[in-house]
N, C-alpha and C positions, 0 to 999 in steps of 0.2 A: 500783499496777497491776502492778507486776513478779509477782509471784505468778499473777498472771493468766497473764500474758504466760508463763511457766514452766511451765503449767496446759497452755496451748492454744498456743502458739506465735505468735510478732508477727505474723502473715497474720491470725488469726484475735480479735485483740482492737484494736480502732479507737478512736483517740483524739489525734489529729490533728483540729482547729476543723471543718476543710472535710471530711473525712471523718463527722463526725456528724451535718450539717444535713439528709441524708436521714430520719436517725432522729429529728430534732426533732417529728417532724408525722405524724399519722393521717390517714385520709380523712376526718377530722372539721374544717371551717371554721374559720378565725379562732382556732384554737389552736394554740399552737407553745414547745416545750421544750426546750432542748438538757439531755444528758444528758450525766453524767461520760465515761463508755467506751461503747461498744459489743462486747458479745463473741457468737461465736457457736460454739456445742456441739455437739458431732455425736453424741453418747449419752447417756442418762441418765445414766452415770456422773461424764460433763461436766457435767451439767445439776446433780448434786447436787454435787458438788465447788464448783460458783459460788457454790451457796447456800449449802455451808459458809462460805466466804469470806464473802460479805457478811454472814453471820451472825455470825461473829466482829468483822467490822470494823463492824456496827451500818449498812449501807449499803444503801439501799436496791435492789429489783430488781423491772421491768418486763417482761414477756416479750412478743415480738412475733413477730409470723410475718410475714404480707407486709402487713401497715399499711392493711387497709382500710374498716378500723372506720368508725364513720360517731355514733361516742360520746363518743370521746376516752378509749376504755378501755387503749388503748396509748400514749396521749403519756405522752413520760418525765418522772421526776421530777428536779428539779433536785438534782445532785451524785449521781446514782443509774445503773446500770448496766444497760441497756437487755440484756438475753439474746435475743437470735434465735435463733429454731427452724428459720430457711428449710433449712438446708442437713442437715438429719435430714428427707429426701425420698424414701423408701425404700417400695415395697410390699412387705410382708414375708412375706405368703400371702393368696393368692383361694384361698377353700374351697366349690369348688364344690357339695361334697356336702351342705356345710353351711350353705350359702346367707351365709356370711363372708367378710369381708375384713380383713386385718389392716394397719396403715399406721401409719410412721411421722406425729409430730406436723405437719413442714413439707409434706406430702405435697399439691400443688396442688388443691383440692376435683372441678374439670373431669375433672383424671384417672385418681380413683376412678371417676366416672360412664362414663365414655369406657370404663376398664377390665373392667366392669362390662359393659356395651352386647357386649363381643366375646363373651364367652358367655354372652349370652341374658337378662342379668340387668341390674335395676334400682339404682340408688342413687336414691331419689328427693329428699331436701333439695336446690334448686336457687337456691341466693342469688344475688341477680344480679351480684354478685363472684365467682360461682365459675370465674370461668378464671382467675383471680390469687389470691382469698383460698385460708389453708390450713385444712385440715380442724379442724387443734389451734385457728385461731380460730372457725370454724365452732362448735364444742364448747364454749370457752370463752363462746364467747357467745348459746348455743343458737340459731344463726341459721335463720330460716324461708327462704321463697324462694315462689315463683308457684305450686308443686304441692303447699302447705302446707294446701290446704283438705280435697284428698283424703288425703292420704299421709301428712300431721305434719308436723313440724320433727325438726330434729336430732335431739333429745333418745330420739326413738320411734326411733332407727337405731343407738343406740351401747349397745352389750352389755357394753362391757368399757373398761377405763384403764388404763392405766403412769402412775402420779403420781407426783412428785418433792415433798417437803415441804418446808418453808424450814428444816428443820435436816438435809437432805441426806437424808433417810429414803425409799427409792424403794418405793412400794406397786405392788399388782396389784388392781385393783376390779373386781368382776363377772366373768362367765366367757360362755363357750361355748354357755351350756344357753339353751335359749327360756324356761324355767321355772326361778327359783331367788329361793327365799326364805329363803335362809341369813342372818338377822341385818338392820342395815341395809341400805339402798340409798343407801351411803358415794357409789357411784360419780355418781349423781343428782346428790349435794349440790355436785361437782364442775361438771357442766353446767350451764352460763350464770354462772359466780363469778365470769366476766373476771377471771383471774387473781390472783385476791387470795387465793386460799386453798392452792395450789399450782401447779405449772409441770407439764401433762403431755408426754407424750412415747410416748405411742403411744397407737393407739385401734383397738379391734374395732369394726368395724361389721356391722350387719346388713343382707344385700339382698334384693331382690325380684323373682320370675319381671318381665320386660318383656313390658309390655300386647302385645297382636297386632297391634294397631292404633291409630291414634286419628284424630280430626275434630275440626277448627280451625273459630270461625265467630268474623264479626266485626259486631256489630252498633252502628249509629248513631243518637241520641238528641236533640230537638231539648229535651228537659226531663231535669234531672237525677236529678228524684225518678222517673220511669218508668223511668230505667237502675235504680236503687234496688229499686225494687217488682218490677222484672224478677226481678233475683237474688233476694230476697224466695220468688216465686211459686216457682222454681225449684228451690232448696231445701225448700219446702214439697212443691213435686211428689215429690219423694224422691228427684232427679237430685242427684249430688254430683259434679261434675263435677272432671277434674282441676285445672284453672286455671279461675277466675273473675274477672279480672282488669278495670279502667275506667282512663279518662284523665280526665279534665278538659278544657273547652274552651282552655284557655291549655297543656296538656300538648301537648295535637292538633294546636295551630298550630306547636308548635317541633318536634314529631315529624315532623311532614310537611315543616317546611325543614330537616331534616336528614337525614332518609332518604328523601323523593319517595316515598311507598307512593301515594298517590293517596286520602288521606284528607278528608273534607267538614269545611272550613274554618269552617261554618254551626253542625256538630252542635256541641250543650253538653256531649254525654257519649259517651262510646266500650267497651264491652263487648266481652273478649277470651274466649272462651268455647271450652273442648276436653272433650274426653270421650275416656278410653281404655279400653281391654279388648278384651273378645272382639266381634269383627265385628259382631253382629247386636246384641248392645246397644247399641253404638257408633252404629251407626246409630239406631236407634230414638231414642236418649237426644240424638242432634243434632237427628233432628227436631222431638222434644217442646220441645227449648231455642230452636229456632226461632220456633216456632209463639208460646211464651209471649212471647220477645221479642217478636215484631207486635201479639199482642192487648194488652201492658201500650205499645202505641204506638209501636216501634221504627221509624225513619226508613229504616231501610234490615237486611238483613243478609246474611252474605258467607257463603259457604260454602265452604271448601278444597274443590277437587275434586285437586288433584295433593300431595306432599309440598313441591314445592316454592313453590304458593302459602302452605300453611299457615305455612310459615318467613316468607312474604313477610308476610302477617298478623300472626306472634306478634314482630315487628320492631317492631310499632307499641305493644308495651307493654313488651318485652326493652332498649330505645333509650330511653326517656324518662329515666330520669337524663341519660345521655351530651348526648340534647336540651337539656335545660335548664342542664346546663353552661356551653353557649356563650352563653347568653343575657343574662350579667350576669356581674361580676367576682367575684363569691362567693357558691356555692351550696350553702345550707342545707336540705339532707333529712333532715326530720326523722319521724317515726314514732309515731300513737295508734292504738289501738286499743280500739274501741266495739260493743256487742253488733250482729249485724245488721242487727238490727229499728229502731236507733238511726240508720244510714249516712245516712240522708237527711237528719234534723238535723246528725248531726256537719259535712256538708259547707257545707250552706245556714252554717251557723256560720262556719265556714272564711270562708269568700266575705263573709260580714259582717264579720269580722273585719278582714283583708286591707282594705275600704274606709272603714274606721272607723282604719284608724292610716296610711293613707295606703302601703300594700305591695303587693308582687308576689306573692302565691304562687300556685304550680299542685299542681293534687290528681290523685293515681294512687293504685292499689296495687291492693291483694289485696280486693278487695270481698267476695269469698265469703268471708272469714276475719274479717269488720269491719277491716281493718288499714289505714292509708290512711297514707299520705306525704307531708302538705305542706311543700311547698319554697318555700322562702323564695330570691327572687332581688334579692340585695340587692347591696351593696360594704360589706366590713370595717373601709376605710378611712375612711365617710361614719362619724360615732358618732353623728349625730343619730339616723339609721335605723334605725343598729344598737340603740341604745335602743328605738325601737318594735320593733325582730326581739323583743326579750327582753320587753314586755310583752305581744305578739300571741300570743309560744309557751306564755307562763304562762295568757293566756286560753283555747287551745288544748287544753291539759292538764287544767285548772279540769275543762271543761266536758265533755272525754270523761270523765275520772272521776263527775262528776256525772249520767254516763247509760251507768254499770255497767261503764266501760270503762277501759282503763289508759294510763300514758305511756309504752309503749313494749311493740310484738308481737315485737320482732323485732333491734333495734339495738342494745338493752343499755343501762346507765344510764351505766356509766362517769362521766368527767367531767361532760362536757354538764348529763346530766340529773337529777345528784344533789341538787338543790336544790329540783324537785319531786317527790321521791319519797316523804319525809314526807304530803305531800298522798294520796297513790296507796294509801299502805300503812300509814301509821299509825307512832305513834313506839314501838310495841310490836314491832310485826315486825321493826323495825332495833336496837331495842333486842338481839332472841333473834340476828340475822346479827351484831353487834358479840360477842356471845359466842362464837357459831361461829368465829368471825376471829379470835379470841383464845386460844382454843384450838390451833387447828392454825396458827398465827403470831405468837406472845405476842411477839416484837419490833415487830411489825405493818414490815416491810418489803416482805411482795410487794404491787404496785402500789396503792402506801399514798395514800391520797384520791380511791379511786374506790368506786363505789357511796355511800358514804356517807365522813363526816370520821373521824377518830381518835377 
């Protein structure tokens, strides 16, 4: 490590027992790694310099921003050198004229959006980590968020990269222009790699005028297939609304004993429902979501009339991890996604599942998107249970692929979920990503046994 330490300075390279056990662990459950060193880089230059190093010394290299994966795409590898990007937190240019933003890798996701908001302008990826994750893992792991049915994900915001290679070679991917089909779209193959094919370290983003307006409605469901059929009708009407968002009856009951919103204890299903833009659509487009909501059966539904109800409302689906946190000693969210027209089996499955292995989970997420989030409320420590967690998820997985749909919208395979991904994609496509990986990492050291094995 002295070369390190020569590199960056003993402040800046950690390896001291009690000093790593930060770095041992993702926001991912029941996994945990201690890692050789800990170092962290304040340029790409640093960045490629590390990777000379571990490249000559054959050592492996995990990059991490703020840890809050939810894959295990950042726990580290044992005897391997954990690189953090936090402290490359730098806005480098807002281009107002040009609707860009240029940001360092460690840069807090919140406050590109926040920076964004003061002239007038959009970021819209909104992961529900985004006041702690960073952008470079945002990118790394193509993450979606709540505004991902209107707006995209990540991948539709990112114009341009600064990559760093595993033999220290610092590229420039994509440019400036709204249009450009010069060659590859090298930069793409980057978004969503979870770090296994380089470490980047800057990224252009693209923004967007900010809506005029919008309208929050919140509707309650005493069946889960009319929440289902709601969104259904909805999306049929030709409403695309910004957020489409549902709870579950077991999400409902820990939401409302942790934030007191004044939530019905009764309903099965909970529909978080916005619309932004210009005034007069805005409106129109909440009535029409209203209106569908009552005629597919809706028990009830809420209408923001101030900004500061609508906050009160969009509490009731922004809270539901943080909810079910407290509920059990270890909490598994995890992530399928199934065509729309599919959500109403995926769930009713869910729910048979869960009382067929004897478990907790509660279901949220992104309904307008088919993305759902069952979480498992288990303890790590029980291994009987944890055995049923690991044959519930593989039935889980099984069955959204079996109805057009994948293991994962949004969280990434990483560790966790490389073991069904053969199932999802076939040992052909991992076949063609093993070659990609070999190419641009013939050591195979950046974050070596994720997505897939060696």
């Amino acid at each position: 490590m002295n070369e390190l330490i020569a590199l960056l300075g003993t402040e800046r390279v950690l390896t001291a027992p009690e000093d790593l056990i930060p770095y041992s662990f993702d926001g991912t459950a029941a996994l945990k790694q201690r890692p050789r060193c800990v170092v962290f880089a304040k340029t790409a230059e640093e960045v490629a310099a590390v990777l000379k190093f571990a490249s000559g010394q054959g050592v492996p290299v995990v990059t991490r921003g703020s840890g809050t994966g939810l894959s295990g795409g950042s726990l580290p590898v044992a005897g391997g050198i954990v690189l953090c990007l936090a402290k490359m937190d730098q806005v480098l240019k807002l281009d107002e004229k040009n609707l860009t933003v240029l940001v360092e890798t460690g840069v807090i996701t919140q406050k590109i959006a926040e920076l964004a908001d003061t002239v007038g302008l959009l970021y819209p990826p909104d992961p529900g980590s985004m006041k702690i994750s960073t952008i470079g893992g945002n990118v790394a792991e193509n993450s979606g968020g709540l505004r991902g049915l209107k707006y995209g994900v990540t991948r539709d915001y990112v114009m341009g990269l600064e990559v760093v290679l595993a033999d220290g070679r610092i590229l420039w991917l994509g440019s400036q222009c709204v249009k450009d089909v010069a060659g590859y779209s090298i930069k793409d193959v980057f978004i969503g790699s979870e770090g296994t094919l380089g470490v980047i370290t800057k990224v252009l983003l693209k923004l967007v005028p900010k809506p005029r307006t919008k309208k929050t409605l919140l509707a309650t469901f005493s069946r889960m297939d009319a929440a289902a059929e709601t969104v259904s009708a909805i999306i049929a009407d030709k409403i695309i609304p910004c957020t489409l968002e549902f709870l579950d009856k077991i999400t409902i009951k820990c939401v409302e004993d942790f934030a007191h919103i004044g939530l019905p204890l009764d309903a099965e299903a909970l529909l978080l429902m916005e619309t932004d833009g210009h005034p007069a659509v805005v409106e129109e487009e909440a009535r029409r979501m209203e209106a569908i909501a009552r005629q597919h059966g809706a028990d009830s539904v809420t209408v923001a009339q101030t900004a500061e109800e609508a906050t009160r409302l969009a509490t009731a689906r922004r809270s539901a991890f943080s909810a079910l946190a407290r509920v059990a000693p270890t909490t598994i969210l995890e992530d399928a996604t199934v065509p729309r027209s599919e959500l109403a089996k995926m769930i009713r499955f869910t729910q048979e599942v869960a009382v067929r292995h004897q478990l907790r989970i509660a279901t949220f997420g992104h309904m307008g998107d088919g993305n759902l989030h069952p979480t498992f409320l288990t303890d790590e420590r029980n291994a009987p249970e944890m055995a049923r967690v690991e044959h519930a998820m593989q039935e889980i997985f099984d069955y959204a692929v079996k109805l057009g749909g994948t293991i994962t919208g949004e969280h990434g395979v990483g560790l966790a979920k490389k073991k069904f991904l053969p199932g999802a994609i076939g040992e052909a496509s991992i076949g063609l990503m093993r070659q990609l990986k070999k190419s641009l990492d013939p050591q195979g050291l950046l974050n070596p046994g994720k997505i897939f094995d060696p």
